[in-house]
N, C-alpha and C positions, 0 to 999 in steps of 0.2 A: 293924939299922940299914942294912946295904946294900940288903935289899929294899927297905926305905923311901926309900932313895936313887935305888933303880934305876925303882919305881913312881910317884915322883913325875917322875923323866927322862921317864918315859914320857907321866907328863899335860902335861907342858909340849911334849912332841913335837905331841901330839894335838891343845893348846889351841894351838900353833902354828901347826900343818895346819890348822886350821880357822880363824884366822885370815887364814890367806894365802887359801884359799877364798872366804873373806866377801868379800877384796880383790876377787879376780877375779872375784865375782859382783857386786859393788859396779861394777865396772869394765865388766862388759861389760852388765848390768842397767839400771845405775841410768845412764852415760854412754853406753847403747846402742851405736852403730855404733863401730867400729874405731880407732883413732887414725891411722893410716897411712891408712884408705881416707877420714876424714874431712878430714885435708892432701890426699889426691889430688881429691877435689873441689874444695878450692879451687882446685889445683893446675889444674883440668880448669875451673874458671869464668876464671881468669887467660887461658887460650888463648883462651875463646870471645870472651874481651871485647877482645883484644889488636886495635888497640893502645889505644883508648879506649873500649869499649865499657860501658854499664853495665848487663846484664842478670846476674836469677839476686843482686840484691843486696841478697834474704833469708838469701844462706848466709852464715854466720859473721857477721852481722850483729849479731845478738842472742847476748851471751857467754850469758843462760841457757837459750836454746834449744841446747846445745851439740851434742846428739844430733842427729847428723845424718841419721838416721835419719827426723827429722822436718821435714826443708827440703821445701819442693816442690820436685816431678819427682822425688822418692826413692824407694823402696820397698827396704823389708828383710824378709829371713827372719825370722820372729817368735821363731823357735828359738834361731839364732845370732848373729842382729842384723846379721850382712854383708848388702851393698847385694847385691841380688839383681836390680834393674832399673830404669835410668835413662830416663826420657822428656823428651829434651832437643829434640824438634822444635821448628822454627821459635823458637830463644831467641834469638839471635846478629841485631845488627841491620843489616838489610841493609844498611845505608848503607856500613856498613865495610869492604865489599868480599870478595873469598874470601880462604880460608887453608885451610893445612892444618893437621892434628891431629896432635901426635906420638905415635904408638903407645903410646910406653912410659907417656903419663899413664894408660893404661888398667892398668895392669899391678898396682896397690893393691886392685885389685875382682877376688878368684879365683873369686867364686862367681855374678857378674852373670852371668845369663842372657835377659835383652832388654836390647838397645843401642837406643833410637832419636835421632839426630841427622839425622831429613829439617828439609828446609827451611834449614839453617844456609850455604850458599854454602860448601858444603865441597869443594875441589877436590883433596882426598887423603891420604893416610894417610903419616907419616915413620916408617919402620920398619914392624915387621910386629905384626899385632893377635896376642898373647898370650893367648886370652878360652876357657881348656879348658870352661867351662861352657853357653858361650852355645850358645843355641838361635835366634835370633830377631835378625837386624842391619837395620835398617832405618836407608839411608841417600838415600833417594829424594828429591828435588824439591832438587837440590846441582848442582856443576857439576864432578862427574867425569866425567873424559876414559877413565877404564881402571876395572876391576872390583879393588878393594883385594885383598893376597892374602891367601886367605882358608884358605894350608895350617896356621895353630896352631889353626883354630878345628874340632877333632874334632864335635862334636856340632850342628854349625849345622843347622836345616831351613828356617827361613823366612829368605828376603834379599830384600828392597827396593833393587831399583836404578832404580827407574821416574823420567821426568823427568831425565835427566844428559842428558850427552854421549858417550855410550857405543858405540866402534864395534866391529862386530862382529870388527874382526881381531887385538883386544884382548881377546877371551875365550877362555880359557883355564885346563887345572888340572882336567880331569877328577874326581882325586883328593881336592880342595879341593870336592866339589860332591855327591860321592853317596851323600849322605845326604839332600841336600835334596829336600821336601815343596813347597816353595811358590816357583817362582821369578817375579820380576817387572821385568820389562826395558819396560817400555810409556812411550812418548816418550823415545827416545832416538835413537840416528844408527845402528842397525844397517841396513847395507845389503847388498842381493841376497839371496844366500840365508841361510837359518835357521841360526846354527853347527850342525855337527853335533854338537859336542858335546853338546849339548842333547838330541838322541834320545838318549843313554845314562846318562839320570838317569834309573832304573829305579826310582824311588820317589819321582818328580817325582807330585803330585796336583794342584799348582792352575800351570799356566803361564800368564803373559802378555807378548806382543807388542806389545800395541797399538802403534798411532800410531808406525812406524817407516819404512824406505823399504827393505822386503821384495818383491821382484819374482819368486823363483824358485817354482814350486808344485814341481816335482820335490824340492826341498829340503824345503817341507812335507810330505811320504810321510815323513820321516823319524821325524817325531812318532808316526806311528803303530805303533811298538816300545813307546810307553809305554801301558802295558797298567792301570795302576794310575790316570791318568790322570782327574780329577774335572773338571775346571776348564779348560778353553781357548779365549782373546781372542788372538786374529790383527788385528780390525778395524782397517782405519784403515793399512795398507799398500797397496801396487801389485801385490799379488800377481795374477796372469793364469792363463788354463788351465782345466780344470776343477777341480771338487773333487774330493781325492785320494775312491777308493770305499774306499779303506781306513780311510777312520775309522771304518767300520762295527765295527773289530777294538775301538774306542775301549769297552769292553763298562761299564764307569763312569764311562762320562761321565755330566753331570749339567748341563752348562752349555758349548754352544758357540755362538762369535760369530764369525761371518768376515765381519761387515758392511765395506762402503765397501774394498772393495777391486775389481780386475778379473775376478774369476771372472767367467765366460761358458760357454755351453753348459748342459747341461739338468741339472736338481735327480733325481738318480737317487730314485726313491720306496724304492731299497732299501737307499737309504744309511741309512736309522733304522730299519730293520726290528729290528738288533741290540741297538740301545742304547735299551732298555728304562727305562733311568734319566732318562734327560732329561728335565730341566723347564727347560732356557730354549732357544732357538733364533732366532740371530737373522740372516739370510742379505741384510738389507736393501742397498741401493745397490751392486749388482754390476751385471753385465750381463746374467745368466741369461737362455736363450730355449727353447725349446721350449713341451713341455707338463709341468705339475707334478700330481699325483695329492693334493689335500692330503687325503683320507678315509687316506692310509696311513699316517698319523701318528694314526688315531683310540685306535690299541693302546697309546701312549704316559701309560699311567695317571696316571703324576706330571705331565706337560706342564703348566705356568702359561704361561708367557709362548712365542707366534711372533709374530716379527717379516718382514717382505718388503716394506719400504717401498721409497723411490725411484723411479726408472723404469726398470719391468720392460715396457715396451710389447709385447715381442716374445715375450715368456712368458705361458702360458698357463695359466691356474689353476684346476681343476675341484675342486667340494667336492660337486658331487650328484650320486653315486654310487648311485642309487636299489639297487645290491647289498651297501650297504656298511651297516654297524648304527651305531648310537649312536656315538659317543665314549666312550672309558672317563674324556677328563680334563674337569675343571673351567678353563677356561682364566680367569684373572687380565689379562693382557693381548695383545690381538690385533689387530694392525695390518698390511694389506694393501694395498699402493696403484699407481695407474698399470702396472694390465695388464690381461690380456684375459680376465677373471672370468667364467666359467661362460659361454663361448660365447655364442652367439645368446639366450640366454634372461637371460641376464647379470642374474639374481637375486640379492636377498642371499641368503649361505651360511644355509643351511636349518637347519643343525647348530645356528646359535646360538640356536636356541630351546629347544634344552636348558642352556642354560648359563646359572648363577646366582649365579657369584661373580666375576663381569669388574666392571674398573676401568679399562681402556680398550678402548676400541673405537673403531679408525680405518680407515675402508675410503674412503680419498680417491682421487679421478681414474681410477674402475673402469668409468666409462659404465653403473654400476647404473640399473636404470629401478622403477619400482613405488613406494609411499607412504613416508612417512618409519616407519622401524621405531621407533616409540615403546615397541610392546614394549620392546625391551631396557631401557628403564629402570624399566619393571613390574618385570618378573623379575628386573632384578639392582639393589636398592635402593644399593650401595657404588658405582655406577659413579663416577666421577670428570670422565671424558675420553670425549665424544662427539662423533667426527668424520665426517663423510660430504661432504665440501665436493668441487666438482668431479663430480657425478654427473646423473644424470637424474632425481634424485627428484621428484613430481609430487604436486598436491592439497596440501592447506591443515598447519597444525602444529596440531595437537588434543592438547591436555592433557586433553581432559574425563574427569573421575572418576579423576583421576590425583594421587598422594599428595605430600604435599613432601617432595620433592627434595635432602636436606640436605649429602650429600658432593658432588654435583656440583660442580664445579668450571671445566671446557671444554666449552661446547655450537657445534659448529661443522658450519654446512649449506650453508655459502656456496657459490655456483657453482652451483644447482640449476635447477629450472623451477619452485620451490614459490611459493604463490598464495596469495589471501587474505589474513587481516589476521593479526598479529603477535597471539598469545593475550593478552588485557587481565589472566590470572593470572597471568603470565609470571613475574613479579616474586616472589609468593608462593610459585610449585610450586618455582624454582629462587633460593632466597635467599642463596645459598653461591654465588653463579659470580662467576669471576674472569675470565671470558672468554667474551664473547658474539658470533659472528660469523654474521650471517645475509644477509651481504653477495651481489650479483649475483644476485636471484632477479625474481620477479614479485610481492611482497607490495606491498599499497597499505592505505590508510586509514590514520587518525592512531598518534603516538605511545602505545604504552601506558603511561600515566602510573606500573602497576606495577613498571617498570624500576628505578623509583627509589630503591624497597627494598633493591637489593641494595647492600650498603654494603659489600663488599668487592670490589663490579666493580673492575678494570683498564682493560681490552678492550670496548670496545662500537664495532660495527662494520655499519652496516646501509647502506651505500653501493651507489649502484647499483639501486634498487627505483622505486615509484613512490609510496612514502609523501608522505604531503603535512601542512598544518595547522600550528600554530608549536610549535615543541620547549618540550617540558614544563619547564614552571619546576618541579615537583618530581624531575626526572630532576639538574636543574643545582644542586639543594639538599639533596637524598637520595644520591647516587653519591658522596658524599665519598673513595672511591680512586681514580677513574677519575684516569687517566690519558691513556688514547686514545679520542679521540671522534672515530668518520669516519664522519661523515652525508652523504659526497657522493654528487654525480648524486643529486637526489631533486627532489622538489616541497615542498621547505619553504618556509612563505611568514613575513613578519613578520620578526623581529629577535632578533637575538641579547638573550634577558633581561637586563633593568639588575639584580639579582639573581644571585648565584650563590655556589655555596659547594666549587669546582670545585678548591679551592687544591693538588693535584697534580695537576692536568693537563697533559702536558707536548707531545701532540700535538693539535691540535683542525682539523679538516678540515672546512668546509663551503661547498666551491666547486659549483658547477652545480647552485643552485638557485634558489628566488625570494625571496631574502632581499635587505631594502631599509631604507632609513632611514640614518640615520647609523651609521657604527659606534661600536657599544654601548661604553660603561665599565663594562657588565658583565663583560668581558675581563678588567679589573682585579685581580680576585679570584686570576686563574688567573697569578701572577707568575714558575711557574714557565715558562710553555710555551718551548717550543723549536721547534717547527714552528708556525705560522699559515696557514690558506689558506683567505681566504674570496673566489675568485677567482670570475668569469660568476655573479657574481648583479647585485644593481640597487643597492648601495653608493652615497651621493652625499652629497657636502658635502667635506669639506675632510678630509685626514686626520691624527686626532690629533697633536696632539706626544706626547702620553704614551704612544705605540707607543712612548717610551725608556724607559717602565717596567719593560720586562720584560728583564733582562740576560741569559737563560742564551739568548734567540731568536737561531735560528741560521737559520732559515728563514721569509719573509714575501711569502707570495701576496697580490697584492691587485689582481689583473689583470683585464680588459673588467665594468666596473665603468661609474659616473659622477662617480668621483672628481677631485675638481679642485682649483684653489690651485697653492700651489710645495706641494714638498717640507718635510717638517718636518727642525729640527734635533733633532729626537729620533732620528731615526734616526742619529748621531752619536757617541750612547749606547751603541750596540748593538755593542759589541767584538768579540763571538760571531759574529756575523752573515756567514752564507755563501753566501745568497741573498736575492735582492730583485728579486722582479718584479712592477711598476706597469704593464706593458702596459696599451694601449689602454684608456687614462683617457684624461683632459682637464687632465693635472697639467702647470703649464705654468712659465715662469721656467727657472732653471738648478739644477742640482743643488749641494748646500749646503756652502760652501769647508771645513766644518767634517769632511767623509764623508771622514773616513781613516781606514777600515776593514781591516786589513791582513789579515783571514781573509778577506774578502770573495771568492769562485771567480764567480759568475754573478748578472750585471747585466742585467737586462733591461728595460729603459724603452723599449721600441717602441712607435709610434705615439701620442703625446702631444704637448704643446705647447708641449716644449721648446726655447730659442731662444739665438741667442748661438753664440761662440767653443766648440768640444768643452771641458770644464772642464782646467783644469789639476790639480786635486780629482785624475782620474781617476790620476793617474801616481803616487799614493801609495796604487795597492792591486797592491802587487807579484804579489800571488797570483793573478791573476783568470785566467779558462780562457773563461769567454762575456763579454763588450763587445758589446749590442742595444741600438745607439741606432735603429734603423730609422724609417723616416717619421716624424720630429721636424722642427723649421725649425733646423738649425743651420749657421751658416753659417762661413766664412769657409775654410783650409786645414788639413790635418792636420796634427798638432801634433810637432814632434820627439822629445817624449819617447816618442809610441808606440813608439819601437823598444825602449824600457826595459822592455816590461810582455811579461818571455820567457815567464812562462806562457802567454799566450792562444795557445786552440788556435781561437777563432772570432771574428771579426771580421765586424759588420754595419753598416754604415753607410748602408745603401741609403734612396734616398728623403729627401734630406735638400738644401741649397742649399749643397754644401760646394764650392769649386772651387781652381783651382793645378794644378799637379801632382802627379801619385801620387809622394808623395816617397820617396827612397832609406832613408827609416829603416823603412819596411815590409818590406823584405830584410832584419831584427836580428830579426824575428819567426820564428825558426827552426823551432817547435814547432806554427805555425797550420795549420790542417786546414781550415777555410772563412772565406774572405774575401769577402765582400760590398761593394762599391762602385759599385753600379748606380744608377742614376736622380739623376745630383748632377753636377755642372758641371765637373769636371774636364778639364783637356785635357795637351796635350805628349803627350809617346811613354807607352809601358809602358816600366819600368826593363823590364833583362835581368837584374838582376840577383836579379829574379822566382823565378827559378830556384835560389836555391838555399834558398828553405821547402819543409818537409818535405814538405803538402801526401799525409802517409801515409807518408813514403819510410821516415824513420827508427823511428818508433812505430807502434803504434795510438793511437789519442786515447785515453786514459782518465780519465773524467770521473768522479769517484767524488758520488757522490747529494748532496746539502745535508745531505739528513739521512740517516743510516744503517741506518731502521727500528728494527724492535723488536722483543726475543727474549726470553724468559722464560722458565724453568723452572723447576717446582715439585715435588718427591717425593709421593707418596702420603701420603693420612691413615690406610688402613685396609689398606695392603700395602708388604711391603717385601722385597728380595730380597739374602739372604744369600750371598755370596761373598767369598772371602780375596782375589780380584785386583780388589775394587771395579770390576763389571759397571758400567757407568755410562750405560745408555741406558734405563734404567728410573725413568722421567720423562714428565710432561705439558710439554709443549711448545706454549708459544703466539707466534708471530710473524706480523710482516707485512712486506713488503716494503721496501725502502728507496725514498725519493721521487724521482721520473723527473724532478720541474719542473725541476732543477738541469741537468736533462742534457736540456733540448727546444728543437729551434733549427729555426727555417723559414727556408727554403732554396728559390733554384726552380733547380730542375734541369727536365730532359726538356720543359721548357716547361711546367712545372706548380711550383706555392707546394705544396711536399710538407712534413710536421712530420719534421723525425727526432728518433728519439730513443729508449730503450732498445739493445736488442741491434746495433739498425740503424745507430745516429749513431757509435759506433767507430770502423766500415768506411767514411765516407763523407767525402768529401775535394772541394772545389770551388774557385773562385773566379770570380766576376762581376763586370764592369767593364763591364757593356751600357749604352747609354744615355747616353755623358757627349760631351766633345769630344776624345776623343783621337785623334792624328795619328799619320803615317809609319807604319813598317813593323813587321809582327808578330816579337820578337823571336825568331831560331832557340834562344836557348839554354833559352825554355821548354819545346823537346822532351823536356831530360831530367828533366821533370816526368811519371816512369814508374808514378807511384802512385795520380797526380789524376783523379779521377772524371768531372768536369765543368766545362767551359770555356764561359762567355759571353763574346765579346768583340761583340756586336750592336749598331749601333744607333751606332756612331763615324765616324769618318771613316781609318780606317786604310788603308793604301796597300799597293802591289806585293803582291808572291805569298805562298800560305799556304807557310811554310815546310815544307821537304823534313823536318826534323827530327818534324814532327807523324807522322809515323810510328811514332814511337817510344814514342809517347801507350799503351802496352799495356794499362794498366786503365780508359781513359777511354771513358764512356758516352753521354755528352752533349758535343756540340761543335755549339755557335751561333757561327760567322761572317758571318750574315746583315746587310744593311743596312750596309754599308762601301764601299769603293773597290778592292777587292781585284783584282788583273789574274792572268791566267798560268791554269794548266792546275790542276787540283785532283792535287797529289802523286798516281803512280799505286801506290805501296805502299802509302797509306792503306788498303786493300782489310785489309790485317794484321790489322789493329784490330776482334779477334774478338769486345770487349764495347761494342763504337760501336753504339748501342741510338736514338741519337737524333742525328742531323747534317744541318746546314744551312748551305747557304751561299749564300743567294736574295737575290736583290737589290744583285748588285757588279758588276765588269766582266770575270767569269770568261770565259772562252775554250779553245777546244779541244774533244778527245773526254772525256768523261766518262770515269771508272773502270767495269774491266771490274762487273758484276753476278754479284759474288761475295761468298760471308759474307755479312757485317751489307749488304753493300754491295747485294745484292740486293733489300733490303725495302726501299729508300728510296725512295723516289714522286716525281712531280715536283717537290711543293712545298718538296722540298727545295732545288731549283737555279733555281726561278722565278725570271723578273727577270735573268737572263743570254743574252740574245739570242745572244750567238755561240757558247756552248754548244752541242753535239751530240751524240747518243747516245741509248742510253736510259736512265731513260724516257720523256728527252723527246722528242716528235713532232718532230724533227731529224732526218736523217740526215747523217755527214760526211761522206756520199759525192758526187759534184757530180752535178747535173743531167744528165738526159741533153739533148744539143743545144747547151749551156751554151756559149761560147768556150772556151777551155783558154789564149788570150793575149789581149790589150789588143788593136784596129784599131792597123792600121800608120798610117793618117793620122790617128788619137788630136792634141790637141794636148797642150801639157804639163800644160793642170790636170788634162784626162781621165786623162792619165797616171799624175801626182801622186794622184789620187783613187781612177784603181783600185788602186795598189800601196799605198794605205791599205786600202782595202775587202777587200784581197788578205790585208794583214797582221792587220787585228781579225777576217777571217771564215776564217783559216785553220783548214784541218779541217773549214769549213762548208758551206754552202749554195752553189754559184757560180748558182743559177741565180736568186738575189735579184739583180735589176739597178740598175745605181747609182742611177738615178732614184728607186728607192725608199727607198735607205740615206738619200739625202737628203733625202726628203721622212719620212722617219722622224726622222731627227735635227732638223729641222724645228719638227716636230710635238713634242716630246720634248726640250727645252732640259737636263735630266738629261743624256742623253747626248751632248748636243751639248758640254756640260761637258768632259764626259767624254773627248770625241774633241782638244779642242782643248788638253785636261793632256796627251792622251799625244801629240798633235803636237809640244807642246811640250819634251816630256821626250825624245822622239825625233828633233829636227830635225836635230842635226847628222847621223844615221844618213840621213835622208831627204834630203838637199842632194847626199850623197856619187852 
């Protein structure tokens, strides 16, 4: 009985323990993830959503998904069912602003081994991360200010800190680090030198920099201790110096970048002699000069990708080495541009004719000369990316007996001397391009109607040639992606198609050619466009209203044309709208009280037939930078609100019947850089208070474009380059420039209607007031107008002396004083004024000795001081010296007028001639009622002196 007792104790032990088993495999099986680490989720969604966020509100949503195990971003050990790796990027929604994470929600997860929370506006950790397993914390594109500490995590290799805020005097913890494989710090705020601590991650593999504000090179020698070393991105800092030669030690490398920094000095060819692993290199946008050997890189077997873009003008780059053999690599991608390519014979590199697996090829602004290398797309059927724009290539583009083209993607030749007519296959050899630019050459004859095919064009760019004939209605029907179409400068004649099926089109360019008629509603279709410019062609009739069709337009050329009518209120429509230039039509009325455009920067309605009051419209476009009403008929005075509109940096009103006086609200325009007020009726004095627009003093002008051009980029179809620090220059790249119209303003300076505009309109700073009625004396306090370029005051009636203060003019170029009443001596410091390139002051009542002939002061010629008789010096045929034989006093039996006459003749010809005798002064003044004016203002103004 007791055994029976004691063996059945025993099956109930048994049938116990194996119930309690069932439990806990019932439990961690069939309920998968943990109890406590499935609270710490929610516990860890609560933080992310605080204080109202709703992301992540599939966990615990559904009671019978209870396994959490199975929420997305989860991942478990299949084994033990703990969360083993959370991918919480970008969940947290921005609008909620940052926070921080408290450590210890992490602390339910002992066996997670990837953290990633990039993207969540995480500004820091409360308490210390707990995490003995993690291998991998990715906390990148957040807005830490410090590196989380990272001493509980034993086993970390990979950290993402790229995109914070992160300064370098905030890293720290040696200890906390050296174990790490993969560090990545790239856009953050490290400044000057590299920590050092960094050189002592002796099993660092992949480092990145990028995109910081590193200036020291001595500090980068330090990297070259990491012997282990795969992977290193510098790009994108101020680093200066040479490059250290010690990277040669780097013996695994496999990938370095120091692009777009200050390196300068020469590419030692024996800096890759060692590192026999490299397959990427990319040295682009430095300063590098000398000469570059590139056959020493031929031993480099694995080599895919060199880079050497930018401008290298002063580096020299030799690939034909007639001693040197084959290449051992296959190059993938190879871009070289703006330097001085194989000397005098400036060939393409000869090498590439062994190479059969490139997918891009850009060798721009090299001064290459010889045929276009069509090979290359023989031999290598994968290319993608075909560049040569900026060179001398020469002779016709021949496809013949050539296959289709299928990856092609970028065919760009622009800037060449190529001839003849666009291939009429085009279309079918490259039916894949997304980007066509065969811009600034010598091609002529018509459209190839082939073009049309390519249904995934973007980019189509053939400006600048001599093509002619009316643009292809299947180009306008067939290209359904295009987007940018710049067919300027050419010979198209006819009209824009009433047809089209262009509906992403968002820039369309077809100014300087010979298109006429009305403009088309074929426009219509394209409702996305944002720039328009079909400016100098032969347009005429009236212009749409339905130009307020299209809302996202931000820019609208429609300038020397034969367009006429008022204005439409459709342009009223146009909210977007940042430019608008109707130049030199025949659009006539006033501008439409409805144009309150408040983006509006740059007006240009020059020479039209606009009439009336300046509008009062205008004072409700607060943003405006160009105001061109130039040669219109408007009349009446300038309006007081102009002092409201503090943006404008250019004021032109020239040529117009506007009169009053230059009123005082033109002194609230602090920011104007050129003022025009020439050829219009004005009179009264010039304020003084002139002086205090910037006119350059405070800024440069910066006029940012209408439109801001166009950039795209696209990854490979048939290559891709694998790295842990995301290499990120390994891309087809298509753009063009951003548009000048917004930023072009004519101006006469140096006595020339000069355009500025680009790099030039910046630096340039004027004001013109030639031509009206204004009176009295030149203000002194526009001397300390120290930054102003050019001054006209010509052509008034302005009185007494040029102010002593014009000296001070230090950046001034141009100075017209001419045609005035100007008396007194020409200031003899003027002479200072080392950029006075153009100065006149012919035709007043100057007097005295000239300035010496120095500086600027010696290139100027008579015709600058003609028109002033009592003038002497040179280079006028003057002398101040007196005649010989002359009297030196009046006859003693003189009566009083002789008297009164010579002690005139004495005072206008002092410094002059004595041997002109009064008989002629007055048979001069006589003759010449001008001067006889003249003589009897200043009698007048000096009689009480004369009586005395």
């Amino acid at each position: 009985m007791g055994a029976v007792t004691s063996g059945l104790y025993n099956t109930i032990i048994l049938y116990g323990s194996f119930l309690c088993l069932l439990l806990v495999v019932g439990y961690c099986g069939c309920l998968g993830c943990l109890e406590d680490e499935r609270v710490g989720l929610l516990n860890l969604k609560a933080s992310i959503n605080h204080p109202n966020g709703t992301a992540l509100s599939s966990w615990g949503a559904d009671i019978i998904v209870a396994d959490c195990c199975q929420w997305e971003y989860v991942i478990c050990d299949n084994k033990t069912n703990r969360v083993i790796q959370l991918s919480l990027n970008f969940t947290r929604d921005q609008n909620l602003g940052n926070w921080s994470l408290n450590a210890s929600l992490l602390l339910p997860f002992h066996q997670l081994q990837i953290l990633d929370l990039s993207g969540n506006e995480l500004a820091g950790f409360q308490g210390l991360l707990r995490l003995k397993k993690l291998r991998v914390l990715d906390v990148g594109e957040n807005d830490l200010t410090t590196i989380p500490v990272l001493s509980a995590l034993p086993l970390l290799k990979v950290l993402y800190l790229g995109s914070n805020h992160i300064n370098s005097s905030l890293l720290r913890g040696r200890e906390y680090l050296s174990k790490l494989e993969v560090l990545d710090l790239a856009n953050n705020n490290l400044m000057g030198s590299v920590p050092p601590i960094i050189g002592t991650l002796n099993r660092l593999k992949s480092l990145s920099l990028r995109s910081n504000n590193l200036n020291d090179s001595l500090s980068i020698e330090g990297l070259c201790k990491l012997s282990d070393l795969e992977e290193l991105d510098i790009r994108g800092n101020r680093i200066d110096g040479n490059l250290p030669p010690c990277f040669n030690n780097l013996t695994s490398l496999r990938t370095l970048d120091v692009s777009r920094n200050n390196f300068r000095g020469t590419i030692p060819s024996s800096l890759f002699s060692s590192l026999k692993l490299l397959q990427y290199i990319s040295l682009s946008h430095n300063s590098f000069e000398g000469s570059f050997d590139f056959t020493s890189l031929f031993n480099l077997s694995k080599l895919e990708v060199f880079e050497l873009g930018g401008d290298n003008k002063n580096l020299k780059v030799e690939t034909e080495n007639s001693m040197s053999q084959l290449p051992l690599f296959q190059l993938r991608v190879f871009r070289l541009s703006k330097c001085v390519l194989n000397g005098e014979s400036r060939v393409i590199p000869s090498f590439l004719k062994n190479q059969y697996e490139l997918r891009v090829v850009g060798l721009r602004n090299n001064g290459i000369i010889g045929d276009i290398p069509t090979w290359l797309l023989v031999n290598n059927s994968k290319l993608e990316s075909f560049s040569f724009s900026g060179n001398q290539l020469r002779g016709p583009l021949a496809f013949e007996l050539m296959a289709k083209h299928a990856y092609m993607k970028h065919f760009d030749i622009s800037s060449n001397l190529i001839q003849g007519e666009i291939p009429t296959d085009i279309g079918s050899i490259l039916p894949n391009l997304q980007a066509l630019n065969m811009s600034r050459n010598e091609l002529h004859g018509n459209f190839p109607t082939s073009i049309g095919d390519m249904k995934i064009l973007v980019l189509l760019d053939l400006s600048n040639n001599n093509l002619s004939g009316l643009l292809p209605q299947h180009l306008l029907r067939g290209c359904i992606s295009l987007r940018i179409l710049i067919l300027s400068n050419n010979n198209f004649d006819g009209n824009f198609p009433a047809e089209s099926n262009l509906t992403n089109l968002s820039h369309l360019l077809l100014d300087n050619n010979s298109l006429s008629g009305k403009i088309s509603r074929g426009l219509l279709e394209s409702s996305n466009l944002e720039l328009l410019d079909l400016g100098n062609n032969s347009f005429s009739g009236q212009i749409p209203d339905w130009i307020g069709n299209f809302p996202k337009l931000i820019s609208v050329v429609l300038s020397k044309n034969h367009l006429e009518g008022v204005m439409p209120t459709g342009f009223c429509k146009l909210g977007e709208l940042q430019l608008l230039d109707l130049s030199w039509n025949k659009v006539g009325m006033s501008i439409p009280p409805c144009f309150n455009l408040s983006n509006m920067k740059y007006l240009h309605l020059q020479s039209n037939e606009l009439t009336g009051d300046i509008p009062n419209v205008l004072s409700r476009l607060p943003s405006l930078f160009i105001l061109d009403l130039k040669d219109n008929k408007f009349w009446g005075t300038i309006p007081p609100w102009i002092g409201s509109l503090t943006c404008l940096r250019v004021l032109l009103l020239r040529g117009n019947e506007l009169h009053g006086s230059i009123p005082f609200d033109l002194c609230r325009l602090s920011s104007i850089r050129m003022m025009d007020l020439s050829h219009n009726k004005f009179s009264g004095s010039i304020p003084p208070c002139l002086n205090n627009l910037s006119f350059g003093a405070q800024e440069r002008m910066f006029l940012t474009a209408a439109v801001s051009g166009f950039w795209a980029a696209s990854g490979f179809e048939t290559y891709s380059y694998e790295s842990e620090i995301s290499v990120d220059s390994i891309f087809i790249e298509v753009k063009i420039g951003p548009s000048n119209e917004g930023a072009k303003v004519d101006f006469t300076a140096k006595w020339r209607l000069e355009s500025y505009e680009g790099k030039v309109l910046p630096i340039m700073s004027g004001m013109d007031l030639s031509w009206n009625n204004l009176t009295g004396s030149i203000p002194p306090e526009l001397g300390d107008l120290s930054e102003i370029h050019s001054i006209n005051f010509s052509g008034n009636h302005l009185t007494g002396s040029i102010p002593e203060t014009f000296s001070n003019l230090k950046a001034i170029e141009s100075l017209d004083l001419s045609h005035n009443m100007l008396i007194g001596q020409t200031p003899p410091r003027m002479i200072e004024l080392n950029n006075l390139a153009v100065f006149t002051v012919a035709y007043n009542a100057l007097s005295g000795k000239l300035p010496e002939r120095k500086a600027q002061f010696a290139t100027f010629e008579e015709s600058s001081y003609e028109g002033n008789p009592l003038l002497c010096g040179l280079p006028l045929n003057r002398s101040c010296n007196p005649a010989r034989g002359a009297p030196k006093t009046p006859p003693a039996n003189s009566d009083n007028e002789e008297k009164e006459s010579w002690e005139v003749s004495f005072l206008w010809s002092f410094g002059g001639s004595f041997g002109v005798a009064f008989v002629g002064i007055v048979a001069f003044l006589y003759f010449y009622s001008y001067y006889r004016e003249l003589l009897f203002y200043f009698i007048a103004k000096n009689l009480t002196f004369l009586w005395l």
